[in-house]
LUMNUDREN-590237 format. One record per residue (C-alpha): x, y, z. Coordinates in pm, 1 decimal, always signed. Layout:
<pts>
- X/Y/Z;
...
</pts>
This chain:
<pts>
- -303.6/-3202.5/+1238.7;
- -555.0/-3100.1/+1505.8;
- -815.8/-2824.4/+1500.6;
- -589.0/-2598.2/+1719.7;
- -330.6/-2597.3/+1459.8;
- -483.1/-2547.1/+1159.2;
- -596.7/-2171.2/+1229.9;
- -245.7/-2156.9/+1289.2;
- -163.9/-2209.6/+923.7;
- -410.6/-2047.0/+797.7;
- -314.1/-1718.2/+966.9;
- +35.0/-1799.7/+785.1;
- -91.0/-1832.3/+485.4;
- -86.1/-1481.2/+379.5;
- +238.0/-1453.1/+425.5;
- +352.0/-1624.3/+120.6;
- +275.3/-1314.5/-43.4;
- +250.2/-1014.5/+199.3;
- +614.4/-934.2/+156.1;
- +593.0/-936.3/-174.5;
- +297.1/-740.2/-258.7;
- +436.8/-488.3/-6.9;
- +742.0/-436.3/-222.2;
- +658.8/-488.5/-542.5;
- +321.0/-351.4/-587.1;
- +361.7/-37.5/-388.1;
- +158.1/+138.5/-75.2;
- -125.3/+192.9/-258.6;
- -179.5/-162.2/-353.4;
- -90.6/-279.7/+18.8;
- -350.7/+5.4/+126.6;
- -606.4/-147.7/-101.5;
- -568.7/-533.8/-30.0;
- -572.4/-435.0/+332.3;
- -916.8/-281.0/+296.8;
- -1055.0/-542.2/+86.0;
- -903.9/-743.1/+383.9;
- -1103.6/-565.7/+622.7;
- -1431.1/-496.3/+444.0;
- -1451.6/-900.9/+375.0;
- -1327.4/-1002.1/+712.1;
- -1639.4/-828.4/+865.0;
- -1866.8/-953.5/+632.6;
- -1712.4/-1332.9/+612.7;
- -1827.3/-1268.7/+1011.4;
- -2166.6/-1206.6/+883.3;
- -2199.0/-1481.5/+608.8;
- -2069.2/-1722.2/+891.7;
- -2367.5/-1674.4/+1046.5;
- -2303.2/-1762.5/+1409.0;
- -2187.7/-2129.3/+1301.9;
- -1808.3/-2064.3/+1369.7;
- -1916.3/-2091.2/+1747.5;
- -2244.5/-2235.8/+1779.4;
- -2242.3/-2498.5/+1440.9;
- -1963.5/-2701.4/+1603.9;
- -2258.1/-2827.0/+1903.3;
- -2520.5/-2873.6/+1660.4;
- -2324.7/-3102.8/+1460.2;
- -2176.7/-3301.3/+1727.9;
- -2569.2/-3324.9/+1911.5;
- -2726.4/-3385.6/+1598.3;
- -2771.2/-3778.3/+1496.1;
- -2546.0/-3885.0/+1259.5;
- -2767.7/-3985.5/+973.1;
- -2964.3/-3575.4/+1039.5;
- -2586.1/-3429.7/+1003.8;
- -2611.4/-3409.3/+613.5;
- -2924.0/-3222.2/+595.3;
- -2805.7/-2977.6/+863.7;
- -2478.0/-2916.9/+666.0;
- -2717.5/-2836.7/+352.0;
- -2964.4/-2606.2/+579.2;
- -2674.9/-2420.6/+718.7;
- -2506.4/-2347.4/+384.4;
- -2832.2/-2248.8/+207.2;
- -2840.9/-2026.4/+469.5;
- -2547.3/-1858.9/+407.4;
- -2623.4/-1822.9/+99.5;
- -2941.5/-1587.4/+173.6;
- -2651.8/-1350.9/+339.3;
- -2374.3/-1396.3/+58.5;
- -2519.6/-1263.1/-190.0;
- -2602.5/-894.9/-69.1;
- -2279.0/-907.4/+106.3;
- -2106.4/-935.0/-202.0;
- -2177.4/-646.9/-304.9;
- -2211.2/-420.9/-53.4;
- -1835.4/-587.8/+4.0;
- -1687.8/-476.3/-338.3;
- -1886.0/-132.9/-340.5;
- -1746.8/-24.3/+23.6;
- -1391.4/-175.7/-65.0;
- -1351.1/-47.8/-382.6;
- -1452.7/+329.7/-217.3;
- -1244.1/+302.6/+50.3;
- -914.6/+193.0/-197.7;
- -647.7/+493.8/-277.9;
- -746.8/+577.8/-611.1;
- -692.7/+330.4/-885.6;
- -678.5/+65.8/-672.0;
- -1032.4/-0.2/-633.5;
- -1061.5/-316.9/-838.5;
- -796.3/-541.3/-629.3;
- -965.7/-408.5/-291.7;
- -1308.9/-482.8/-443.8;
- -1203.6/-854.4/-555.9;
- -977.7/-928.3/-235.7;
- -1310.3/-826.6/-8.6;
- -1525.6/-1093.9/-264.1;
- -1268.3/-1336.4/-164.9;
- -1311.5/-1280.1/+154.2;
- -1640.2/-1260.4/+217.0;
- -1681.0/-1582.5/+44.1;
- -1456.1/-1749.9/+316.8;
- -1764.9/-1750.7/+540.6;
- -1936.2/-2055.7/+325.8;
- -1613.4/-2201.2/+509.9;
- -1705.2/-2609.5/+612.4;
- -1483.9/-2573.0/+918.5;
- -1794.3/-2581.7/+1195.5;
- -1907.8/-2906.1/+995.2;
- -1583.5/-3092.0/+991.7;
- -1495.9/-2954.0/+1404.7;
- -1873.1/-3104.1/+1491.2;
- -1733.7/-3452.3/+1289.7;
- -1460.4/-3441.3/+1470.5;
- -1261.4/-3501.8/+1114.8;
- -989.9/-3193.5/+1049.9;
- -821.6/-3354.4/+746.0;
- -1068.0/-3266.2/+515.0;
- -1036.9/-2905.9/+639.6;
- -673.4/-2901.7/+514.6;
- -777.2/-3079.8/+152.1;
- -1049.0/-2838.8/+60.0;
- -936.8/-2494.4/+201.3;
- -615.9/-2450.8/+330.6;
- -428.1/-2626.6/+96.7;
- -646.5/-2474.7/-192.8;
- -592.1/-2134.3/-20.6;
- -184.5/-2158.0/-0.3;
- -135.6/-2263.3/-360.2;
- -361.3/-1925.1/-471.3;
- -171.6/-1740.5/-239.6;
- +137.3/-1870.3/-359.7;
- +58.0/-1857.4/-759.9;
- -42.2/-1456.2/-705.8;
- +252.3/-1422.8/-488.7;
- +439.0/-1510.8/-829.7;
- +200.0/-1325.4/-1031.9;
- +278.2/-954.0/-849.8;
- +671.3/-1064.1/-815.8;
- +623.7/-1043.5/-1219.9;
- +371.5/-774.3/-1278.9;
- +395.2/-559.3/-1027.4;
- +93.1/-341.6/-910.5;
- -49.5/-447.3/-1250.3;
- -89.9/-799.4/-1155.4;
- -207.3/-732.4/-799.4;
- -584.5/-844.1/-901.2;
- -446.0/-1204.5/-970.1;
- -443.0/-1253.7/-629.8;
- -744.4/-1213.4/-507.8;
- -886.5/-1355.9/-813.6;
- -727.6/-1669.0/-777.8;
- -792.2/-1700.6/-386.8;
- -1158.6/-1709.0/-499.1;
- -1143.3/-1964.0/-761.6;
- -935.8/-2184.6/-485.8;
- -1227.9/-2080.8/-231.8;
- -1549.0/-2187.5/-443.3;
- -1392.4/-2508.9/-570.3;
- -1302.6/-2587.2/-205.2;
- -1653.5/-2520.7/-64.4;
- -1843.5/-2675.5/-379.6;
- -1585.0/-3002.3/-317.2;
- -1640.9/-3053.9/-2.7;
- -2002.2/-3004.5/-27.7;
- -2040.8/-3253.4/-349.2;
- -1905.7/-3487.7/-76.4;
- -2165.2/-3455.5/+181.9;
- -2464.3/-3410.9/-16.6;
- -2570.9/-3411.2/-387.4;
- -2509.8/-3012.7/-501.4;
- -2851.9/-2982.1/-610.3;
- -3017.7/-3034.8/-243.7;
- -2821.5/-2690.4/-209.3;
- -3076.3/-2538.8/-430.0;
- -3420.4/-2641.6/-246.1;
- -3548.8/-2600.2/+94.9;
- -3520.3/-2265.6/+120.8;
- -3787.8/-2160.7/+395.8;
- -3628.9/-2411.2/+626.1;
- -3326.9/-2240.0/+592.6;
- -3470.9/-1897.9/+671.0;
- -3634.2/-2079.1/+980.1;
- -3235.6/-2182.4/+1066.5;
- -3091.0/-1852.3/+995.7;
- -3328.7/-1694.0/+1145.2;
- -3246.8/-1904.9/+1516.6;
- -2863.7/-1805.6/+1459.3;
- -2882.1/-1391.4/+1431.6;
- -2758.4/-1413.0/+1806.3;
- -2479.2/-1603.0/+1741.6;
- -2432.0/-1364.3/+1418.0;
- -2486.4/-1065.9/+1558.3;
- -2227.0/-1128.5/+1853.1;
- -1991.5/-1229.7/+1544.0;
- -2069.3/-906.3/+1381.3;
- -2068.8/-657.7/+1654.7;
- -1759.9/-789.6/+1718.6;
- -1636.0/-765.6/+1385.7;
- -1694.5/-390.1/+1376.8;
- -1377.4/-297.9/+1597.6;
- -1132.3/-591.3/+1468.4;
- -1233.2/-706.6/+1098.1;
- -1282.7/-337.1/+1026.9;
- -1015.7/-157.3/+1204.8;
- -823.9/-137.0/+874.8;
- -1106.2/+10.6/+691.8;
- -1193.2/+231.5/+991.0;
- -793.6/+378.8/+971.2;
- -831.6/+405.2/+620.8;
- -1170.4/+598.0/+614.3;
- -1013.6/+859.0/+890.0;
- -595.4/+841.8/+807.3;
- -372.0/+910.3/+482.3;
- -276.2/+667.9/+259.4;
- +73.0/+632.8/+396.3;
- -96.9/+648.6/+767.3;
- -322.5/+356.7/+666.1;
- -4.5/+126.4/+503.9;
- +158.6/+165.4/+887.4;
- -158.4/+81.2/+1020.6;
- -207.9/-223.0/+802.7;
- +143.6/-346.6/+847.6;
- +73.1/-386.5/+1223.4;
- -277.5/-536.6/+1157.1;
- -112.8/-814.1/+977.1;
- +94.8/-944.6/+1268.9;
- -207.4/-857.6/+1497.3;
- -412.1/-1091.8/+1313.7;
- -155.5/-1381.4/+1350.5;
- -147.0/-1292.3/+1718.6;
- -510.2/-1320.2/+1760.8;
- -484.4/-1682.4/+1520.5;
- -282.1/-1774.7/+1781.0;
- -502.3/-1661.0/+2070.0;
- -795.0/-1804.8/+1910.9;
- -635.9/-2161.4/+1857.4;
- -578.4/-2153.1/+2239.5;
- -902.5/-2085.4/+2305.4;
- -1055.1/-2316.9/+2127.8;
- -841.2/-2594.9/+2306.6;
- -901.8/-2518.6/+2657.9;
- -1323.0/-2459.0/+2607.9;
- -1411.7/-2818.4/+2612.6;
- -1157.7/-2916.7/+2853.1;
- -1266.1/-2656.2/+3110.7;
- -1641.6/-2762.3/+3152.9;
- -1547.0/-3157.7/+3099.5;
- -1681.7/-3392.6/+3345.5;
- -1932.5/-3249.8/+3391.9;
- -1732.9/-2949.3/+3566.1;
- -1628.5/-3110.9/+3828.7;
- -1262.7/-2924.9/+3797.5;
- -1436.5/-2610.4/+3668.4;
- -1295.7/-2381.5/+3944.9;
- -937.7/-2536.6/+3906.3;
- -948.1/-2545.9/+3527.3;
- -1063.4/-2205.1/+3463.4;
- -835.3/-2010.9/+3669.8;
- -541.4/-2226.0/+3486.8;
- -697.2/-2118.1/+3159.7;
- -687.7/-1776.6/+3292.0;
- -306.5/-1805.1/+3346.5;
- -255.9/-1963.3/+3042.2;
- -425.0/-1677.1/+2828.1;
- -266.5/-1404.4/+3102.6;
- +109.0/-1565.2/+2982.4;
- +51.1/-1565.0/+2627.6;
- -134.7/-1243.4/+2633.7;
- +202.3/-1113.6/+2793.2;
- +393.6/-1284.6/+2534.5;
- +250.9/-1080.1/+2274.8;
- +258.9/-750.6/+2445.8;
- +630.0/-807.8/+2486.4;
- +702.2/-969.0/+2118.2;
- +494.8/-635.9/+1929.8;
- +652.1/-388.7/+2189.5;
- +999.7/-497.8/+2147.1;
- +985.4/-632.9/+1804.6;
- +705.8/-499.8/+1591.5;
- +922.9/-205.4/+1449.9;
- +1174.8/-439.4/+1325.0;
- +904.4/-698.0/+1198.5;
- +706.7/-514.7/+966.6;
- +995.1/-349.5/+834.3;
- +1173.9/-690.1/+777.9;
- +860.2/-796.1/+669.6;
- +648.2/-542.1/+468.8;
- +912.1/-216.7/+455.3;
- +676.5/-17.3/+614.7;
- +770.2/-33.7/+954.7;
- +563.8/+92.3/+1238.7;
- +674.2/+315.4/+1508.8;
- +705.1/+191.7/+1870.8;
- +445.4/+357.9/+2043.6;
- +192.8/+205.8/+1778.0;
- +348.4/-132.2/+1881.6;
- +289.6/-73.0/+2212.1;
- -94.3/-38.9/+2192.4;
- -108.7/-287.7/+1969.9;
- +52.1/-512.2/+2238.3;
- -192.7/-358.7/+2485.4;
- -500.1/-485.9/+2233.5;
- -338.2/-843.4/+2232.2;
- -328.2/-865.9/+2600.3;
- -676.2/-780.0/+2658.1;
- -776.7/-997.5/+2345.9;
- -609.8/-1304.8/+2511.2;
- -764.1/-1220.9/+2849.9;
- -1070.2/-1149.5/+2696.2;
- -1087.3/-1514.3/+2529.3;
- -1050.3/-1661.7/+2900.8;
- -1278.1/-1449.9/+3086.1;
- -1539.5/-1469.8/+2796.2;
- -1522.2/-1817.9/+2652.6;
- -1406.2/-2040.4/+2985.0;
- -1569.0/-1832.8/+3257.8;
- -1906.9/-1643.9/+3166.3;
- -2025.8/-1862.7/+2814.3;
- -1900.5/-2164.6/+3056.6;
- -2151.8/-2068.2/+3409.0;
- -2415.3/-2008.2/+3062.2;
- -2399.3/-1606.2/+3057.7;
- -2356.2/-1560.1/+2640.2;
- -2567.5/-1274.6/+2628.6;
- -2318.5/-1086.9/+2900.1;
- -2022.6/-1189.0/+2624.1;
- -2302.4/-998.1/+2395.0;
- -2309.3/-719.5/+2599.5;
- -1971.6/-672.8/+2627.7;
- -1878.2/-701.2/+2277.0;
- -2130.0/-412.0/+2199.3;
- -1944.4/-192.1/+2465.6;
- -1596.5/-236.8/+2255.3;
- -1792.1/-177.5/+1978.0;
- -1944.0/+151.0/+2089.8;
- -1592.3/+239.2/+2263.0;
- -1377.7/+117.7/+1963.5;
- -1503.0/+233.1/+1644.0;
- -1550.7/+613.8/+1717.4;
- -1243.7/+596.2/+1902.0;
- -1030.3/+470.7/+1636.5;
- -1175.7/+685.2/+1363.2;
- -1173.4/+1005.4/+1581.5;
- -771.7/+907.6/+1684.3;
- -691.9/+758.8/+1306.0;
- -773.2/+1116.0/+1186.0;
- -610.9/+1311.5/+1431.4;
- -257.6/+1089.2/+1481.0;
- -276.3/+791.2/+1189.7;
- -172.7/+501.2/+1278.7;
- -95.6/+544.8/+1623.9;
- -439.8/+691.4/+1649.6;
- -589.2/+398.5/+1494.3;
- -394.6/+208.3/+1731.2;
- -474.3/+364.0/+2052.1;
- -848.2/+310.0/+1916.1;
- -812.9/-76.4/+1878.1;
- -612.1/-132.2/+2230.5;
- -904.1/+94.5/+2388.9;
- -1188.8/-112.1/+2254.4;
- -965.7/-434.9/+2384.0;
- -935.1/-336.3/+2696.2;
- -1323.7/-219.7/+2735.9;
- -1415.8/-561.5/+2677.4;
- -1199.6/-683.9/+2938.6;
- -1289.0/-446.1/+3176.5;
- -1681.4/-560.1/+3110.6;
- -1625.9/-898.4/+3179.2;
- -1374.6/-867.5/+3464.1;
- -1704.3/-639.7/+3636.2;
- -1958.7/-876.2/+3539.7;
- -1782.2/-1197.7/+3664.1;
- -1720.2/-1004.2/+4026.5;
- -2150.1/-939.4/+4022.0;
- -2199.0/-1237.6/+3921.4;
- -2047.1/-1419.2/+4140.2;
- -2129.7/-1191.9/+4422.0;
- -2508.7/-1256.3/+4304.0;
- -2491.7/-1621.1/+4348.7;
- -2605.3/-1652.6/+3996.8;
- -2383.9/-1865.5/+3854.8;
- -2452.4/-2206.2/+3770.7;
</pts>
């Protein structure tokens, strides 16, 4: 199993107990595991601390008997961010639940917020993606699984099994792994070195963040501004977004290193054919939501969307996967991060009052229309600063 296809499952995962939850537990319960959902998907972002893109490099430059103590720095590091985020996770998700629901949001956003100790940018910098499935996906599925059981038999009152058992599968899968690279008590020292580490990845973070703020916390965004029932729609369509930007992602990650290889000798060649690549399957998902995202998430989830919320969410994949291309292979390839930066913040500062303003005047299409607009702002930044680039010479 390669890197590329393990997001893959992992986006799948969920669903061994989405369509339950949906029926047997009721909206209010699907409202509130959404927002815990959201709330810890943002702050997972934040835990990660930049690593998910830049931890991969410093692995695979570091020398291999240096690797250890770097795995130990970076996860100490994390640790100086999980703790807070914790708690501000279960406060804001528990809030933001329909009423008496607040516990199952609260524990679903601890479980996953505590995804961002993930050992993922360790094990891509080794090279070594077996011990990825071992210690958190296969962990992750059996949790999943076991509470999909657990709601099947209790109903909404059994909804906080889930979550609760995603983070006992979580913590034993990061403190596993971990025991394996270094002795667990060299996780508990070296602290100021740590805060020197963190301190050289808020960049990284803070792209991961911004970012974050339109996608991880769309659902809590819709929720904040729409009705209950509004916010179920909304979620319903969130959950096939998210596969559709697994999918996306796993792409992207596959074509980065083979655009600039060689020392990009076939850079121009390469990254137009990436472009292509991302511009079909971008189109693939425009077309799969707008023809069958009705149908899927009431197959799914019975709460089925309506078709002109399908269409912007097939707008927002589009841009998404042409986003990927023109960000990842094209400006973080000629060395322009800080222009990905820049445009991230402008779908940030086009997406989130957008989405709550809409979400609170038309629900979930609303929300919707919010999402595909911040999408398509970030593709529209990068499209214009690739042209002055180029026009300026200035790439590499």
């Amino acid at each position: 199993m390669s890197f590329s296809a393990i997001p893959a499952f992992s986006a799948l995962i969920p669903f061994l107990v989405l369509p339950f939850l949906a029926r047997a537990a009721g909206v209010d319960a699907w409202v509130a595991i959404g927002v815990g959902q959201s709330v810890g998907g943002f702050l997972a972002l934040v835990v990660a601390l930049g690593l998910n893109v830049q931890g991969p490099t410093l692995v695979a430059l570091a020398p291999a008997d240096e690797r250890p103590a770097l795995f130990a720095r970076g996860t100490r590091a994390r640790i100086l961010f999980l703790l807070p985020a914790l708690v501000v996770g279960a406060v804001a998700a528990w809030l933001l639940a329909p009423e008496g629901s607040g516990l199952d949001a609260a524990l679903m956003a601890i479980a996953i917020t505590l995804g961002g100790l993930t050992s993922s940018w360790y094990l891509i910098g080794l090279g070594t993606p077996i011990p990825l499935v071992g210690f958190e996906l296969l962990p992750r599925a059996i949790a999943t699984g076991l509470g999909g059981v657990a709601v099947v038999l209790g109903g909404s009152a059994l909804v906080w099994a889930y979550p609760t058992l995603l983070i006992v599968a979580i913590v034993g899968g990061v403190l596993g792994y971990a025991r394996r690279v270094v002795p667990l008590r060299q996780l508990l020292t070296g602290w100021g070195e740590s805060i020197r580490f963190a301190r050289a990845q808020l960049a990284a973070a803070g792209t991961e963040a911004v970012s974050g703020a339109y996608t991880a916390l769309a659902v809590s965004i819709v929720t904040l501004g729409a009705s209950t029932a509004q916010a179920g729609l909304y979620i319903s369509a969130d959950k096939l977004w998210r596969m559709g930007q697994t999918v996306i992602g796993a792409q992207g990650n596959a074509l980065q290193g083979w655009v600039v290889e060689d020392d990009r000798a076939h850079f121009g060649h390469r990254a137009r054919r990436a472009l292509l690549l991302h511009g079909a399957l971008g189109l693939a998902g425009f077309a799969a939501f707008a023809a069958l995202g009705p149908w899927l998430t009431q197959v799914l989830f019975q709460v089925g969307i309506d078709r002109l919320t399908a269409v912007f969410f097939g707008i927002a994949t589009f841009s998404l996967s042409m986003s990927t291309a023109t960000g990842r292979h094209v400006l973080i390839a000629w060395g322009r991060p800080k222009l990905v930066f820049a445009s991230v913040v402008i779908g940030a500062v086009v997406g989130v009052p957008t989405s709550l303003a809409l979400a609170a005047a038309f629900g979930a299409v609303g929300g919707s229309a919010g999402l595909a607009a911040a999408e398509t702002s970030v593709l529209i930044a990068q499209l214009a600063m690739i042209v002055v680039t180029r026009r300026k010479g200035a790439r590499p």
